[in-house]
C-alpha positions as CSV (number, residue, x, y, z in Angstrom):
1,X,0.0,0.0,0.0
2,X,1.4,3.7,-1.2
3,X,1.6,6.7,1.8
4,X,-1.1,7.9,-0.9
5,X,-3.7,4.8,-0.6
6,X,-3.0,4.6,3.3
7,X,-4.0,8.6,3.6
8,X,-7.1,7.9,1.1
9,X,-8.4,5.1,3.0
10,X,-8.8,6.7,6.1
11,X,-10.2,10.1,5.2
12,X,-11.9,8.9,2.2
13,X,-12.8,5.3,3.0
14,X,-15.4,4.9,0.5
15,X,-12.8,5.6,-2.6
16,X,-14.8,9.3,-3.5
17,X,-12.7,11.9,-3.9
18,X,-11.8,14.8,-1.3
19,X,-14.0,17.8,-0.8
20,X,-12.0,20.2,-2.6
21,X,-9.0,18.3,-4.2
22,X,-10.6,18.4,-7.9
23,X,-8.2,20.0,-10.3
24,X,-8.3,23.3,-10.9
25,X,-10.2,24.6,-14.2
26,X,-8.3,26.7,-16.5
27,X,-10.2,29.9,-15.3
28,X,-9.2,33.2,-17.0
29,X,-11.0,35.5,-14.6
30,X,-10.7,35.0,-11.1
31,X,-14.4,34.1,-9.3
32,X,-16.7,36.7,-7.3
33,X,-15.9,36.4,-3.8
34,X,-18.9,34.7,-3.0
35,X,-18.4,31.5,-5.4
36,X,-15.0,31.2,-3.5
37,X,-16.6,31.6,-0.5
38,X,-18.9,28.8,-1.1
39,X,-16.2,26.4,-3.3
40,X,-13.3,27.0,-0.9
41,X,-14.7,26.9,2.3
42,X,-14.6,23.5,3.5
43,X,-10.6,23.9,1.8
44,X,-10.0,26.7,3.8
45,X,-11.5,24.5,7.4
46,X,-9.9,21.4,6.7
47,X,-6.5,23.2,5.4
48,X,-6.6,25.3,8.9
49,X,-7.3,22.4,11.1
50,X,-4.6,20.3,9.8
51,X,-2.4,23.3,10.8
52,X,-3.0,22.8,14.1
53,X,-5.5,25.7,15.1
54,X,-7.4,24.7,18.1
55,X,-11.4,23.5,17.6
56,X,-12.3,26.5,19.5
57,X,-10.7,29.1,17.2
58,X,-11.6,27.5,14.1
59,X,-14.4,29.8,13.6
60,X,-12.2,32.9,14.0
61,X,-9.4,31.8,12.1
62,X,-11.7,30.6,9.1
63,X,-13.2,34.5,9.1
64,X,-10.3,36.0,9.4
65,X,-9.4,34.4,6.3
66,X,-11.7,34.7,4.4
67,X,-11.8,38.7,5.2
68,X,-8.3,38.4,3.7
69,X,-9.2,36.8,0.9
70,X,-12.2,39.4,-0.1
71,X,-9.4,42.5,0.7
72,X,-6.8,41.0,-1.2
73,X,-9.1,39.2,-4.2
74,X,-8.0,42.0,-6.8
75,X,-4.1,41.2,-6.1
76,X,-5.1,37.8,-8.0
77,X,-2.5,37.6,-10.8
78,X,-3.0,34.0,-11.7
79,X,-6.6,32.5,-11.6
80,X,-5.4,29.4,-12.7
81,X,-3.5,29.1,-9.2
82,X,-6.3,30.1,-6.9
83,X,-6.1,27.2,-4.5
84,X,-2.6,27.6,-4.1
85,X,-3.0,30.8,-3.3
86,X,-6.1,30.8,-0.8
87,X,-3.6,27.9,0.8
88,X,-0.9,30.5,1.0
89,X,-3.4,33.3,2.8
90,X,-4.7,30.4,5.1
91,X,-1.2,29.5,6.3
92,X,-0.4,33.4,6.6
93,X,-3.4,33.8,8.8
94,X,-2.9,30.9,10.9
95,X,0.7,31.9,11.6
96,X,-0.7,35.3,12.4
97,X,-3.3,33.6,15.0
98,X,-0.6,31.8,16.7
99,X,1.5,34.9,17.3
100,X,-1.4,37.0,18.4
101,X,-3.4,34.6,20.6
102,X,-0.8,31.9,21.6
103,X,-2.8,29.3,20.4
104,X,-1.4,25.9,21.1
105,X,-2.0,22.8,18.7
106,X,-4.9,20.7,19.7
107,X,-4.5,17.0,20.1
108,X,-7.9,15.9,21.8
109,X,-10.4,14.1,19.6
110,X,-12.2,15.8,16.8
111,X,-15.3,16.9,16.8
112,X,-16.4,18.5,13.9
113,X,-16.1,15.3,11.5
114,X,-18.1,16.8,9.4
115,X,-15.6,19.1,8.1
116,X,-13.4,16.5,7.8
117,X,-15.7,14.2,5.6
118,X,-18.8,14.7,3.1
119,X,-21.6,12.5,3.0
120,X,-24.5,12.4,0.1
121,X,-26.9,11.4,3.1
122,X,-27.1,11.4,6.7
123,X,-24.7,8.8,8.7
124,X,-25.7,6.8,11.0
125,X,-23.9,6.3,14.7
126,X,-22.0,3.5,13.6
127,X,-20.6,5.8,10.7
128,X,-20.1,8.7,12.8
129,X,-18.2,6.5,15.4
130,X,-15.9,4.9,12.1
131,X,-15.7,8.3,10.4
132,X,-14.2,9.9,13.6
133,X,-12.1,6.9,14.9
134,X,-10.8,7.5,10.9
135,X,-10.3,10.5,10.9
136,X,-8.6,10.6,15.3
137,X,-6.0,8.1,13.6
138,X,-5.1,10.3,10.5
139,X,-4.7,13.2,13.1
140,X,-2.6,10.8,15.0
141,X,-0.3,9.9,12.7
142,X,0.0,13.5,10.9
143,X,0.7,14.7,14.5
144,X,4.0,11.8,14.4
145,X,5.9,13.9,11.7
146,X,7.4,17.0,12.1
147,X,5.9,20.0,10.8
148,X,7.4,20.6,7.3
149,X,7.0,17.1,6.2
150,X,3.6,16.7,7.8
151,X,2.6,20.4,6.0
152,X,4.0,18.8,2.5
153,X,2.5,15.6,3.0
154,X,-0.7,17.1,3.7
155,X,-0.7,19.1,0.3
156,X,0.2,16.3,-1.6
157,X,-1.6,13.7,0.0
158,X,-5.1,14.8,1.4
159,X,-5.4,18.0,-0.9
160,X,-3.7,16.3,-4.5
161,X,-1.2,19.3,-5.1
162,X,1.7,18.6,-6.8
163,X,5.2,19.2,-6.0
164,X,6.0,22.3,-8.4
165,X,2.4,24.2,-6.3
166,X,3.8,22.9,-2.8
167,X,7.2,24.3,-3.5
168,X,5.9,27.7,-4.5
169,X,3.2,27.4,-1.4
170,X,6.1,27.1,0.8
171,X,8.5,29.0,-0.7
172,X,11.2,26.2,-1.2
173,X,13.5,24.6,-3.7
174,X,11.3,22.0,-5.6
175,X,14.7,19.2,-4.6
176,X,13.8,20.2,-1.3
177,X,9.8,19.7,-1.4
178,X,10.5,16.2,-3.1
179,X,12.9,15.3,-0.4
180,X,10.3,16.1,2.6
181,X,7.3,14.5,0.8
182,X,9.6,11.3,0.0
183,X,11.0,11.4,3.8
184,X,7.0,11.8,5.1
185,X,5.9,9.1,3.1
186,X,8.0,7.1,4.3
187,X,7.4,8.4,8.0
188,X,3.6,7.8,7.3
189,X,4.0,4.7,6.2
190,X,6.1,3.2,8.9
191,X,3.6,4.4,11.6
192,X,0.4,3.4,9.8
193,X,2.8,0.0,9.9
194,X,3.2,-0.3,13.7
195,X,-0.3,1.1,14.0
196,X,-1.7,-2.0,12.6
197,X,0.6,-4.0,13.8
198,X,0.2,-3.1,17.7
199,X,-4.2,-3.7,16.5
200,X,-3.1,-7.3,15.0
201,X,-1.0,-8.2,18.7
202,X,-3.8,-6.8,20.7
203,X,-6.0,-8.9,18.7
C-alpha cells in the first residue's frame, strides 16, 4: 500500500474523492468572492485544522481568512493558481493567529467530522463513530511527523497538489519539497505500519 492509498483510506474510506481536491479549471477571470466563499470553504477548514488551530478558534481563524481573501481578491494575478494561493493566505493567517493569541496545537479528539468528511446522506452512529475513529488516527499519525513534512504531506496527499504548487506554497526549492514529501511518506508509512501491527498483537 502507497503513503497515498493509506492517507485515502482513512479520510476517504469509501474511494470518492476529497472535498476540494478536484483539479483546478483553467479559469481566465478570477471568481466573485462569493463563489469562493462557497467552493473553498470547506478547503480553507480542513487546510486550517490540519495546521494545528485549536477546535475553538476555528471559527475565528476561518473568518479571518476569508476577510483576507475578499481584501486582497484584486491582487489575484494567476486564476489558474487560486487554491494555491487561498492555501498561501490560510497559512499566513494561521501563523498570524498563533502569534497573536498563543494558540497551542490541539491533540484531543475531533469533533467537527463533518468538516473532515462529506456525505450524500445522513450517517448513521456506527458511521459517525468509524468516520471519527478514521479521521482521530489520520490526526494521530499527521501529529507523528514533524511540521514541514507533515505540511508537505498534507498538500500532496489529502489535498492532491503537486510538487512544483507545494514548493511555490512554501516558498522552497522544488529538490527540497520532493525530499520532505519522499522522507513523510516514508514516515507515514512506517507508523500506519506499527499502528496496525500493535491492533493485529492486541487482537
Amino acid at each position: 500500500m502507497t503513503p497515498s492509498d493509506a492517507a485515502a483510506r482513512l479520510i476517504r474510506p469509501d474511494g470518492a474523492s476529497a472535498p476540494g481536491a478536484t483539479p483546478e479549471t483553467a479559469a481566465v477571470t478570477v471568481p466573485p468572492f462569493a463563489t469562493i466563499y462557497e467552493q473553498y470553504f470547506d478547503f480553507v477548514w480542513r487546510s486550517a485544522r490540519r495546521l494545528g488551530v485549536a477546535p475553538a478558534a476555528m471559527d475565528d481563524v476561518v473568518q479571518e481568512t476569508f476577510i483576507v481573501i475578499h481584501a486582497k481578491l484584486a491582487t489575484v494575478r494567476q486564476p489558474e493558481s487560486l487554491r494555491s494561493w487561498i492555501y498561501g493566505v490560510v497559512r499566513r493567517t494561521v501563523s498570524d493567529h498563533r502569534r497573536s493569541q498563543r494558540v497551542r496545537d490541539a491533540s484531543g479528539p475531533v469533533l467537527a467530522v463533518q468538516h473532515e468528511l462529506e456525505h450524500p446522506v445522513p450517517p448513521t452512529p456506527l458511521d459517525v463513530t468509524q468516520q471519527n475513529d478514521q479521521v482521530k488516527l489520520l490526526f494521530t499519525l499527521l501529529e507523528g511527523l514533524d511540521p514541514p513534512k507533515r505540511e508537505v504531506f498534507m498538500l500532496a496527499e489529502l489535498e492532491e497538489m503537486t510538487a512544483p504548487e507545494i514548493a511555490a506554497i512554501l516558498e522552497i526549492p522544488l529538490n527540497t519539497a520532493y525530499s520532505r514529501l519522499r522522507a513523510a511518506r516514508q514516515a507515514f508509512e512506517q507508523a500506519l505500519a506499527r499502528h496496525t501491527a500493535r491492533l493485529r498483537g492486541g487482537a
